[in-house]
C-alpha positions in Angstrom: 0.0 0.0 0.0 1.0 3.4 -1.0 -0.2 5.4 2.1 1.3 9.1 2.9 3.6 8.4 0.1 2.9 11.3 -1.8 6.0 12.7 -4.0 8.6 10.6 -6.2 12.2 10.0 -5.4 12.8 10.2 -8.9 15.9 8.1 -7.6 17.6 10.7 -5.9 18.3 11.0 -2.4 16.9 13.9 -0.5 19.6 17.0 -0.7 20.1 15.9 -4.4 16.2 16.1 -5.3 15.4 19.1 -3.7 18.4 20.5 -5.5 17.1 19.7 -8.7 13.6 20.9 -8.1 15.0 24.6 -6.8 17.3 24.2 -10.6 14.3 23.3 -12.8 12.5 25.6 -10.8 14.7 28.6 -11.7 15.2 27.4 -15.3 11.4 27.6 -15.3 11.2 31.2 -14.5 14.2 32.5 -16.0 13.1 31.2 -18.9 13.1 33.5 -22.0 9.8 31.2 -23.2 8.5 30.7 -19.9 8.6 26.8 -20.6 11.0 24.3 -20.1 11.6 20.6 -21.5 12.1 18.0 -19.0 10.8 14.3 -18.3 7.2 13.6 -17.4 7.9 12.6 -13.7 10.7 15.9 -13.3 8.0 17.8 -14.4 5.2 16.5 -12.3 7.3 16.6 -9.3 7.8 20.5 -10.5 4.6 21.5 -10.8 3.4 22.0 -6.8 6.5 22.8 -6.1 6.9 26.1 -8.2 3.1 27.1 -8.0 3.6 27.1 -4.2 6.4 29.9 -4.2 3.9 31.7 -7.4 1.2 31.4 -4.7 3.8 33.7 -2.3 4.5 36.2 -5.0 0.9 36.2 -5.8 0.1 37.1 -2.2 2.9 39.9 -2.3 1.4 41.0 -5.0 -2.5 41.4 -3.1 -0.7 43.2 -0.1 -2.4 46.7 0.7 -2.0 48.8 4.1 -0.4 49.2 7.3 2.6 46.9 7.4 2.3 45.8 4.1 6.2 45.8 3.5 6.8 43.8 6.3 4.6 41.3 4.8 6.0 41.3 1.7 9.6 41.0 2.8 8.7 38.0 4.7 6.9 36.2 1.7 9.8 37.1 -0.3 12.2 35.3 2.2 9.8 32.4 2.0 10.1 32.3 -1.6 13.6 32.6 -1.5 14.0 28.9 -0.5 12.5 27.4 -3.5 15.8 29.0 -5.5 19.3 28.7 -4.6 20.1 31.2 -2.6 23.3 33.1 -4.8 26.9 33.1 -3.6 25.8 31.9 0.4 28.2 29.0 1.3 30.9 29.3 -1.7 34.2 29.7 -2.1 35.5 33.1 -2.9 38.2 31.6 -5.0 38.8 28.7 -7.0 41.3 26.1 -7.5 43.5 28.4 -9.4 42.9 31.6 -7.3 40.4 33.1 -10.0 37.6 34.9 -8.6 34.2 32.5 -9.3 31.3 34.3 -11.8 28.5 35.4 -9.3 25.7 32.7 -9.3 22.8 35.4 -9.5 20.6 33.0 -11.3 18.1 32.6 -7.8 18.2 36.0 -7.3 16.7 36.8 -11.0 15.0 34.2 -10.6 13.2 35.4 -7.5 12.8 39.0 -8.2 11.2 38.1 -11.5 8.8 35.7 -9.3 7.8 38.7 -7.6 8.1 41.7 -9.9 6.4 40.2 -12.9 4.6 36.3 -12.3 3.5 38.2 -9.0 1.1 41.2 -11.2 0.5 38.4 -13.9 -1.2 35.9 -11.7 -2.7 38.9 -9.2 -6.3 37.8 -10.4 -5.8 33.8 -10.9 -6.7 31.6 -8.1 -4.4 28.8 -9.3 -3.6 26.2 -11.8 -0.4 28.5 -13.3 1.4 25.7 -14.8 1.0 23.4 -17.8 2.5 19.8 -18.5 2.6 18.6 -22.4 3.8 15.2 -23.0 5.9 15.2 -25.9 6.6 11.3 -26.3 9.7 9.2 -25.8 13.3 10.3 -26.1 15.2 8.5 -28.1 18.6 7.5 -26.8 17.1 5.9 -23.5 13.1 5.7 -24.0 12.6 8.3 -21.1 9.1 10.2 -21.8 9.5 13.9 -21.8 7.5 16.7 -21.6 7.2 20.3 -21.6 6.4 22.7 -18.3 5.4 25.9 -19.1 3.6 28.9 -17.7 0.0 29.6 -18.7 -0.8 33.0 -19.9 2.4 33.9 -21.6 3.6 36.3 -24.6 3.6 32.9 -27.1 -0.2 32.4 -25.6 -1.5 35.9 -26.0 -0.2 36.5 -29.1 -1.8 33.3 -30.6 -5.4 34.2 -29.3 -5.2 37.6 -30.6 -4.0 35.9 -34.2 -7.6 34.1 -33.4 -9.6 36.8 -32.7 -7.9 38.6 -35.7 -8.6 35.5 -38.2 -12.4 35.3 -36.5 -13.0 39.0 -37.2 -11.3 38.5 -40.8 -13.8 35.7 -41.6 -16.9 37.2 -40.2 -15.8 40.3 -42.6 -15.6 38.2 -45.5 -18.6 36.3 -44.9 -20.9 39.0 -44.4 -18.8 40.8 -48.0 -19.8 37.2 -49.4 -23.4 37.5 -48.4 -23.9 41.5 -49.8 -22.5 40.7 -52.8 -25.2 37.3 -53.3 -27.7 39.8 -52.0 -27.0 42.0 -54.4 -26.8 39.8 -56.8 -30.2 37.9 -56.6 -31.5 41.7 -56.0 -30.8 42.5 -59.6 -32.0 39.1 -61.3 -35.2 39.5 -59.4 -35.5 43.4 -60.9 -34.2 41.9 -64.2 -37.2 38.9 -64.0 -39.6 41.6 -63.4 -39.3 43.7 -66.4 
């Protein structure tokens, strides 16, 4: 029986998986496409785990009043550990004495969360992720799929390519229909005389 076992291992032990969720989580939002491609269990694993930390932006977001920035600093630092947290723990130099690159990608990541995802999702009650299975991968059969954000720049622009085509159509129809109108106007007047 499978009780109170609720997440995968994906055969990792603990450190290692939640590692790997807070990396796919900020590849996920420092995405240019807002979607990444991943396998089907990596990405179900994903999902609660980066609409939780969207649910704290989103609440940041909501904040009005008296002690409002208290509030929001606080779900900010809760956010904070669903992305690496930047340059805490490392070594200032390397193995050769050169100075490291910064790792500032769970910083972006988190001040994008909360400066843009936050105002996007302001009025959605959930639900701000989307799993497409995309088949098997070749060189080990693993099944992939693609996480990405609802309500994106790729989304908007293809409903308002919809809308556009819709209004196009409805154009030409009704052209289509004064022109037959017309049309069967003039044999009637011509079957008259």
């Amino acid at each position: 029986m499978r009780h109170l076992k609720a997440h995968r291992k994906l055969g990792r032990p603990a450190e290692h998986r939640i590692s790997l969720l807070r990396n796919l989580a900020t590849s996920l939002i420092n995405s240019r496409d807002d979607r990444i491609v991943t396998t089907l269990p990596k990405a179900k694993e994903l999902r609660p785990f980066i609409e939780k930390a969207i649910t704290l932006s989103r609440r940041a977001a909501s904040l009005e009043g008296n002690g409002s920035e208290a509030a929001g600093v606080h779900l900010r630092r809760q956010a904070a550990s669903f992305f690496h947290a930047g340059n805490h723990g490392r070594a200032t130099t390397t193995r050769r004495g050169q100075i490291p690159p910064p790792r500032s990608a769970g910083v972006s990541a988190l001040s994008r969360l909360f400066d843009e995802l936050g105002e996007r999702f302001k009025e959605r009650p959930g639900g701000y992720t989307r799993i497409i299975k995309m088949g098997r991968r070749s060189g080990d059969g693993a099944e992939l799929a693609i996480i990405e954000l609802v309500d994106n720049a790729r989304e908007k622009e293809a409903q308002t390519s919809a809308r556009k085509r819709a209004r196009g159509a409805s154009k030409k129809k009704a052209a289509d229909g004064k022109v037959a109108e017309s049309e069967s106007g003039q044999k009637e007047v011509d079957a008259t005389e």
